[in-house]
N, C-alpha and C positions, 0 to 999 in steps of 0.2 A: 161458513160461507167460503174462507179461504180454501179448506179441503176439496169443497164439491169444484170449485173453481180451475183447484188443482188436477183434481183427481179427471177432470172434463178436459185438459188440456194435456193430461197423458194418454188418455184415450183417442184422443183427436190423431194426437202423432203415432200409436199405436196403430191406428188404423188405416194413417198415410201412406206408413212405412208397409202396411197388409197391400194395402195398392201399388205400391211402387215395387214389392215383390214379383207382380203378376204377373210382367215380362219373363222372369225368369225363368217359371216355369215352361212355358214352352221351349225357352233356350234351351235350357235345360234336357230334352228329349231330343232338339235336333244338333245342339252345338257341345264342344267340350268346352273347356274353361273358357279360351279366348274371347269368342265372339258372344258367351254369355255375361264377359264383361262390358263389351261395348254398350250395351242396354242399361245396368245396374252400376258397376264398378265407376264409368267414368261418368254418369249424372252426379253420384255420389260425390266423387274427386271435386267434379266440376261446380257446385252446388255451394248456393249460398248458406246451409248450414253450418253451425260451428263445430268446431274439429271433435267435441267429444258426442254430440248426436249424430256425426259422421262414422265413427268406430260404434257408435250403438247398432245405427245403421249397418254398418257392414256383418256386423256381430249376430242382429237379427235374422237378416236373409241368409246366410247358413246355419243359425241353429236352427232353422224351421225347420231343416230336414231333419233334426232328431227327435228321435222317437216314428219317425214315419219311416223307418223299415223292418219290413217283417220276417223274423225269425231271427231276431239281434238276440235276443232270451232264451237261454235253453231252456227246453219245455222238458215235460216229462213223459217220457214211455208209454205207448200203451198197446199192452199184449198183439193187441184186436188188430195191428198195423204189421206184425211180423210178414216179410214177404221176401221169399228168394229170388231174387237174380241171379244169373250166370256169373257171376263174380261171389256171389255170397249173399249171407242173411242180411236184411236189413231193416230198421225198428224204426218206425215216425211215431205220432202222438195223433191225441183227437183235438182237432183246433174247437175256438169256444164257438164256434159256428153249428157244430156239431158235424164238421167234414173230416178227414182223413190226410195228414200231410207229411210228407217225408220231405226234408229240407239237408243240401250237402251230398250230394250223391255223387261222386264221382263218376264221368262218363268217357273220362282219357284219364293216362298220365299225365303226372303235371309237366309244362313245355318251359324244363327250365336248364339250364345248363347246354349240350349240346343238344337239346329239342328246342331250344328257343329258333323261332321261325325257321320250322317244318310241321311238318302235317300231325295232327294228333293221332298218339299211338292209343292203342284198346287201355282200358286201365288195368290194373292187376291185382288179381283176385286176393281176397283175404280169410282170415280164417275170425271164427267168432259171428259176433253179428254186428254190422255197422251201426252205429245208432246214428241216425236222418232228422235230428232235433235242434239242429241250430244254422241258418247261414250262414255259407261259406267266404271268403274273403271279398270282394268284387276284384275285377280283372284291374292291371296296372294302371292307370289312369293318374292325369293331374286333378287335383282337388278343386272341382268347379262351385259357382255360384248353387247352382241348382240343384247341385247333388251332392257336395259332401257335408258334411255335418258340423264338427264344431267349426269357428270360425279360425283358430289356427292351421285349418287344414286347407284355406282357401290357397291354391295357387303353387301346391307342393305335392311332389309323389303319393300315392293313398294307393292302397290296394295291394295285390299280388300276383307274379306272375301264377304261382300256382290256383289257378281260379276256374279250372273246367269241370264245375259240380252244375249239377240240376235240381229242380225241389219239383215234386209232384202234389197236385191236388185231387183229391177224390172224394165220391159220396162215402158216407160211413155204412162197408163191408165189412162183414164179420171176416173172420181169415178162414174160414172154413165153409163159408157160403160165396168163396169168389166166381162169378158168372161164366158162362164155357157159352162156347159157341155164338149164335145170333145173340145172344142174351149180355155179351160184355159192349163195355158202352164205348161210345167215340170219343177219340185221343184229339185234344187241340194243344198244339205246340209252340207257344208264342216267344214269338225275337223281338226283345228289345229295341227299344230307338236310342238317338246320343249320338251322333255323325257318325257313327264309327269310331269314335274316340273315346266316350265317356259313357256313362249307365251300369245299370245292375241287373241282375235277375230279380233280388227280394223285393224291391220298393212295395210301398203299400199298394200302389196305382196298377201293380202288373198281380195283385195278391190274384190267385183263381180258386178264392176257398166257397166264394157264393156262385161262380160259375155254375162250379163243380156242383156243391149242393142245389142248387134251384135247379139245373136243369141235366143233372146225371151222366157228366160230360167228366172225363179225366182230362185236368190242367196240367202240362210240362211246361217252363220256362227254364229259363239255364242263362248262365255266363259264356261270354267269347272273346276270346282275342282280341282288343280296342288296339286304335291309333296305329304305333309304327311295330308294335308287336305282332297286332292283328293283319297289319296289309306292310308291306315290305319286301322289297326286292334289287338287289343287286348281284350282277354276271359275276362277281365272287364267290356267294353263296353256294352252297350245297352243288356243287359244278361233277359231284359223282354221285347224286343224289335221285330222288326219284321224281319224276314229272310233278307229282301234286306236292315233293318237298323244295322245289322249284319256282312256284306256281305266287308264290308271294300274297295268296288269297288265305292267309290264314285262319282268319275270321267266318270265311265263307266254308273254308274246310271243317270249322271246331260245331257250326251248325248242322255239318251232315255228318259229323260222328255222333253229334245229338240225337240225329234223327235215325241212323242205324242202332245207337242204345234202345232207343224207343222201341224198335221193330225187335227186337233181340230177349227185351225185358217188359214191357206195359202189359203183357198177358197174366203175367204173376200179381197185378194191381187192380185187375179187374178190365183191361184197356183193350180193343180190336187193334191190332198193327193193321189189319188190313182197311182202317175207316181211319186215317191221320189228314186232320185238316193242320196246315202250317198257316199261321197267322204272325202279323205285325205290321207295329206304325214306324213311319218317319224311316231313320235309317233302318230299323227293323225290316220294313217293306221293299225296300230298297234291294236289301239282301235277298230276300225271296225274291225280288224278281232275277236276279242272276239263279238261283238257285233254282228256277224254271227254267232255266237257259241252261244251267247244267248238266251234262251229261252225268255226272255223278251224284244226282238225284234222282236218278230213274228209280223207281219202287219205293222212296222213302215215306213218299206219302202220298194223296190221294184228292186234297181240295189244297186251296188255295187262297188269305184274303189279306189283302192288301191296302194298310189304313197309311193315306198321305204318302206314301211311297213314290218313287221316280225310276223310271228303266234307264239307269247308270251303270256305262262301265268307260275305262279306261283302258286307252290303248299301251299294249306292255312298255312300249319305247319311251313313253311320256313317263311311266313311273319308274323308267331305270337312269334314262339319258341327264348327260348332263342339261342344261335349258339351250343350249350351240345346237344341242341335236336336238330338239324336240320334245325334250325334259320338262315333266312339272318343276317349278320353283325347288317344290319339295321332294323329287324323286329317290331314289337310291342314292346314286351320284351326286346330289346335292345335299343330302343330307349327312353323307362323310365329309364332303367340305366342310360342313357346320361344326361338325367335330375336330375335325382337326384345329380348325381356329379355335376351337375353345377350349382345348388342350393345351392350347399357344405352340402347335407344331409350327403352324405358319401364323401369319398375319394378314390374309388377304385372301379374297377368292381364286383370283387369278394364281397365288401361292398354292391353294387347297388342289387344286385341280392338275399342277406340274406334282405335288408330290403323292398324290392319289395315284397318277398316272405311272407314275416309279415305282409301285408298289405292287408287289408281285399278289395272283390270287390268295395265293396261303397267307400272307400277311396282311393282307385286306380282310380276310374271313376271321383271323385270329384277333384282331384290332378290334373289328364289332363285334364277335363274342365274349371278350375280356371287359366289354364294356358294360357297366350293372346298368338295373333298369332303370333308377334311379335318374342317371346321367343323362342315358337317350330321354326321358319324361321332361327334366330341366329344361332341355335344350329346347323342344318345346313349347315349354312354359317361357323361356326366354325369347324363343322369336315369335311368340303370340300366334301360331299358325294353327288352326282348324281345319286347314285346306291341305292334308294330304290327299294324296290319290290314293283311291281304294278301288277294290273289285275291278280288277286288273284282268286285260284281254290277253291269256297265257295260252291258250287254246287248249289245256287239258283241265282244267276244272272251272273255267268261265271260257265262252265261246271267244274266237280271236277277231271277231265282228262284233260291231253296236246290235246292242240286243234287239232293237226295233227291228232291225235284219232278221235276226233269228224270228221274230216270230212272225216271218212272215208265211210259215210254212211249218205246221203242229207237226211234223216228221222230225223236226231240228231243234223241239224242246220238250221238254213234259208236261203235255196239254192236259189238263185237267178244270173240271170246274171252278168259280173262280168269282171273288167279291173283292170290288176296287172304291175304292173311294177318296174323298177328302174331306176336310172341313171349310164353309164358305168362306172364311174370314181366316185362314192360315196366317199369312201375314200380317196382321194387325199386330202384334205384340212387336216384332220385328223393327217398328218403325216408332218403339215409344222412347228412343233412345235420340231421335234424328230432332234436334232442337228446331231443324227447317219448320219441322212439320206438329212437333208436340212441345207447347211450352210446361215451367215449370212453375208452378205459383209454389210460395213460402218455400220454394226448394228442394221440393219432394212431391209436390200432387201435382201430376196430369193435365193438361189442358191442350185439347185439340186447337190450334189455333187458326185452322182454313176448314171446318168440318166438310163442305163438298172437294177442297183439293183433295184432302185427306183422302175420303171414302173413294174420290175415283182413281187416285194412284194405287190405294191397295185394293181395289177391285182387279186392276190390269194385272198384278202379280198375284193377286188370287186364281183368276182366271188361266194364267199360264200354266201358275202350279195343277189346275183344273183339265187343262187341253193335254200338260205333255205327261201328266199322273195317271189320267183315267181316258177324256176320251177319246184321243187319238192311239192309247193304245187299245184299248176295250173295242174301236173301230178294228183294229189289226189284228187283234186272239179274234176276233165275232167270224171276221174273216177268212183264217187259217183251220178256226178246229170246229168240230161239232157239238164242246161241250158246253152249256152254257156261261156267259157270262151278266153279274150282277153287281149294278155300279151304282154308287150312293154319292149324297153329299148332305154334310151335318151343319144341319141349319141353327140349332138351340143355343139364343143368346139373351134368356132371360135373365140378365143380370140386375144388380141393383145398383142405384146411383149412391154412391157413398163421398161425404163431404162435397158435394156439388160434381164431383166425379161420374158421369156417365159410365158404368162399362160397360152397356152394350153396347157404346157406340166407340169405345175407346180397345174393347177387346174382341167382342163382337162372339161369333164359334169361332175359338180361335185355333190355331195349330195344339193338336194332342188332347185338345178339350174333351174329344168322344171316349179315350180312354175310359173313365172311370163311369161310362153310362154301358159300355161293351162287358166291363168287368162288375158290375154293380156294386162297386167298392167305392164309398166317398169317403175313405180313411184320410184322404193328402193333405195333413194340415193347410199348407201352402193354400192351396185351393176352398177348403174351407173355413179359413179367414175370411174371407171377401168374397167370395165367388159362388158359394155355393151356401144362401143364408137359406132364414125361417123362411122366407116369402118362397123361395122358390124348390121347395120339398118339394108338395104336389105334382110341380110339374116336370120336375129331373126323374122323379123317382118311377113315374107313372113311363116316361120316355125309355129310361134304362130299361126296364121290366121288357119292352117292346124291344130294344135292342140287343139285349141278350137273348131273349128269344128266338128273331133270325141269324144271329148269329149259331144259336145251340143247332137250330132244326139244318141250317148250313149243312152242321158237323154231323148231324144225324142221315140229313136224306138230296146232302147235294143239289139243294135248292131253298132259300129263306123262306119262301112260301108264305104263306098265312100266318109264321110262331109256330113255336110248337104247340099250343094250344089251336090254334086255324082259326082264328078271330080276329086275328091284324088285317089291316089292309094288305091286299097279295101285292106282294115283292115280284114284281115279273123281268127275265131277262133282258139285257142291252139287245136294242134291235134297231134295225135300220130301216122300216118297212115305213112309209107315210104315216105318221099319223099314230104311230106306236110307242110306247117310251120307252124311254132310252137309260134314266136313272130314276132312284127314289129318292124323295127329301124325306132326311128327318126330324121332324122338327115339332114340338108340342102344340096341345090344339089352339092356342092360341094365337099362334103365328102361323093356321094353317093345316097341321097337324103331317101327319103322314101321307105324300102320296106322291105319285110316278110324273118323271117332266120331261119334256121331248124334245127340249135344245141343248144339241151339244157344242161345245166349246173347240173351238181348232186355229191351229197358230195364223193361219190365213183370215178369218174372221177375224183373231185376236188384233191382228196387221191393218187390217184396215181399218176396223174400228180407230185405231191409234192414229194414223194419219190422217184419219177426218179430225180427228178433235179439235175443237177451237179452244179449251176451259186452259191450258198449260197457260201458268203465268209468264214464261219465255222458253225460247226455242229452247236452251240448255237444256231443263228440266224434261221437255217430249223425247232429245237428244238420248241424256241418262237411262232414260227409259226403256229407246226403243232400243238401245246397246245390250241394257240388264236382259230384257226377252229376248229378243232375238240372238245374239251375240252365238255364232258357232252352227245355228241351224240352217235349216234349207232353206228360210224366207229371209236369210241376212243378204242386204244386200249395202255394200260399202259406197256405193252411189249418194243412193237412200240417207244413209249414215251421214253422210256430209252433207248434204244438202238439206239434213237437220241441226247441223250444228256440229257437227264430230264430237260432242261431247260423251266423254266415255263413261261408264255404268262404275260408280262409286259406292254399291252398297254391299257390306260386306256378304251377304246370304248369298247372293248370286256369283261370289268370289268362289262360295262352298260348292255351290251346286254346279257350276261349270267344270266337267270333269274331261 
């Protein structure tokens, strides 16, 4: 009796702790360490558990990620895989799926020494034959909640700068039966999420081995340049150097040398370069849409799809200036102050900023090069900030105008077909960390404690992420180009209640949740603890089936259409005609199932709606709000603002997203 007793009260916290993970994982995709601690780290701290189910805690939520990344194992050879690239031979293995995978492939040099932040060069050819059988390092990042592995790695340097490898997924081709002409299949090239800061290529969640096999479609993901590696710039820098090694978009440059490998080598694989759909979520999405805007994306590829994504950039001044001029917090110029104080050259910003200024180019430039990566990650990790500026308006490899501009006119981007979307419920994880709003019972489990505040505050920040993601620009491409556009929103929040725990109603479709229904991969531990039980097989897996589907036939024929079988409900273009829709939901039949809805969301509706409301328990709270949304757009108005309370927008996510 005592054991069953026991053994029923380690299971209980076992599966607490599966729930109190679930924040993470979305953090996880959109934040690096910091703000994935505000969710997990400080309930933890703050939490009436005792100190050693504290460290169990903590110990838990990052060893969930091991074992959930793929190609940590070296595999073994197999003949069938040999394939030449313009750099040399190279060997994958047959994954147990029965597809075809090369993992570690070099697509640049590595950007270490005097390549660190500049442009990636070509990689360089080898002799022999590469063997493609193990992942490569991940790009330099701090060790977050969500993504790194054991739990001494939480909160410290993890990775390498050497990290610009790719892994490819394929159906299993003999080496002597590889496809020529119409007959080689369409290339899908997917960008990670992680702000900018954090992520992988391998994770299980981005695996493209059932892609590839169900629907005969060649998988590329790859690593890129994260954090201040990835995006960084200051008027020191590279000052004899060349525009794109200038350009402080590094990140967004190591994607288009990806995607010119692609075009250079996926013929040797069985791949069309002339049929490359470029996809990704969250920061991934993000980046494609600059990389529409790019002029140095012309030819790379050919569709376009965009999961949770935001048309983000930043003006160059902001990410060089000090914050006197117009400077992120975090800019160039801000972030050598940081160092220097933490070197103990000075003692104060006002110090950092007289002796930065006395400091000639060439010693400015040799100061941050001499500095390992290590140092710049610390520093970082020390000032808790998630919130660099990235994708940066340099006018030679991102436009010197907000992209919304660009595409007001398909002359001034790379207009191409094109699938937008989000999930209904993005933010909900976001907000399980805010005690206003989610309490804690025993310490650790969940509890909505206003269920209508709750759902209607995160509906207005769903809806935002919904108007400035998809439909106000999906209005803007519909408008500019004649290809079509195809915009979604992922409805599926068949969860289970677990210990009196709602999570439909606590995670709902949450941010990054459609991942593993697009990749038909439900490997992610994380997620299958809790989230993804026995009850609800049938109805994930019958969903995924359907979403990989429009997705493949996308990559196939530049329209999701019917699946590539032609038996789904048709997927019809964004339109603007009366009466016509505008987006699909997707969502399992029980909630409705799949089908097309004709209200679009836009910051103006979003605005008004907001000032009618009566439900805000005090001004503050409408205040906070209507700053977090609006703040920075066309419909702020600082009138408005005060005559709600001046109270300013306190939640860290819109700290991220305000760029």
């Amino acid at each position: 009796m005592f054991a069953t007793a026991a053994g029923l009260k380690d299971f209980e916290l076992s599966i607490g702790i599966s729930i109190f993970r679930l924040g993470v994982f979305a953090g996880s995709i959109l934040f690096s360490t910091s703000v994935c601690n505000l969710i997990p780290i400080s309930l933890i701290v703050s939490s009436r558990l005792p100190p050693s189910i504290s460290r169990i805690l903590l110990f838990e939520i990052s060893f969930s990620r091991s074992g959930d990344d793929y190609g940590e194992e070296r595999q073994v050879a197999d003949t069938q895989t040999l394939r030449r690239t313009i750099d040399g031979d190279v060997i994958g293995f047959l994954d147990i799926t029965d597809s075809h995978t090369w993992m570690g492939i070099p697509y640049a040099v590595a950007p270490i020494g005097d390549l660190r932040w500049k442009a990636p060069r070509k990689p360089t050819p080898w002799d022999g034959t590469l063997e493609a059988l193990q992942a490569s390092e991940r790009c330099k990042q701090v060790g977050s909640v969500g993504e790194s592995r054991p739990a001494e790695e939480l909160g410290k340097p993890i990775g390498a700068e050497d990290c610009l490898y790719l892994n490819i997924f394929a159906p299993k081709i003999l080496k002597d039966e590889l496809p020529t002409g119409e007959a080689r299949a369409p290339v899908m090239v997917y960008v990670h999420g992680g702000g900018n800061t954090a992520g992988y290529a391998n994770q299980f969640k981005y695996s493209g081995r059932n892609l590839a096999r169900n629907h005969e479609v060649i998988v590329v993901n790859f690593n890129y340049r994260l954090n201040l590696f990835g995006w960084f710039t200051h008027p020191a820098l590279n000052r004899d150097a060349s525009l794109e090694d200038k350009s402080g978009n590094y990140g967004i440059l190591d994607s288009l040398a990806a995607l010119q490998w692609v075009q250079d080598n996926i013929e040797a694989f069985g791949g069309n370069p002339d049929n490359v759909t470029l996809f990704g979520e969250s920061a991934g999405g993000m980046n494609i849409f600059a990389i529409l805007a790019s002029p140095k994306g012309k030819g790379l590829f050919h569709k376009a799809i965009i999961q949770s994504g935001l048309p983000i950039s930043t003006p160059l001044e902001k990410a060089r200036n000090y914050v006197e001029d117009s400077g992120h917090e975090n800019s160039g110029r801000e972030i050598v102050n940081k160092l220097l104080i933490a070197d103990g050259l000075v003692t104060s910003r006002e110090g950092a900023i007289s002796h930065q200024n006395q400091m000639t180019d060439s010693e400015l430039e040799d100061y941050l090069r001499n500095k390992s990566a290590n140092e710049i990650l610390m520093l970082l990790n020390a000032e808790g900030i998630p919130n660099i500026p990235y994708i940066f308006r340099d006018g030679t490899v991102v436009p010197a105008v907000d992209l919304m501009q660009v595409f007001a006119d398909a002359a001034n981007y790379n207009a191409v077909p094109m699938m937008i979307g989000t999930n209904r419920d993005e933010f909900k994880p976001f907000f399980a960390g805010d005690r206003n709003m989610v309490a804690l019972n025993m310490g650790f489990l969940p509890k909505i404690i206003d269920p209508p505040y709750f759902h209607a505050v995160t509906g207005y920040f769903n809806d935002s992420w919904k108007a400035r993601g998809v439909d106000e620009v999906s209005m803007r491409l519909v408008a500019s180009q004649s290809d079509p556009v195809f915009a979604y929103r992922f409805d599926w929040d068949e969860l289970p209640t677990v210990l009196g725990v709602d999570l439909s109603q606590l995670m709902g479709a949450m941010h990054a949740s459609e991942i593993p229904f697009v990749f038909e991969s439900f490997d992610d531990r994380l997620m299958n603890t809790v989230l993804f039980s026995g009850d609800n097989i049938p109805s994930r897996t019958e969903l995924s089936k359907k979403m990989s589907s429009y997705w493949a036939e996308f990559a196939f024929n530049s329209s999701p259409g019917k699946g590539r079988d032609g038996t789904q409900p048709e997927w019809q273009p964004w339109s603007e005609k009366d009466g016509e829709g505008k987006f699909v939901m997707l969502d399992s039949k029980l909630d409705g199932g799949i089908r097309m809805n004709n209200e679009a969301v836009t910051f103006a509706v979003l605005k008004q709606r907001l000032l009618q409301d009566t439900s805000f328990p005090n001004a503050a709270a409408k205040s906070k709000l209507y700053d977090c949304v609006f703040k920075e757009s066309r419909y702020w108005d600082a009138g408005e603002f005060q005559s709600l309370g001046g109270e300013a927008c306190d939640i860290p996510i819109f700290k991220f997203l305000r760029l």
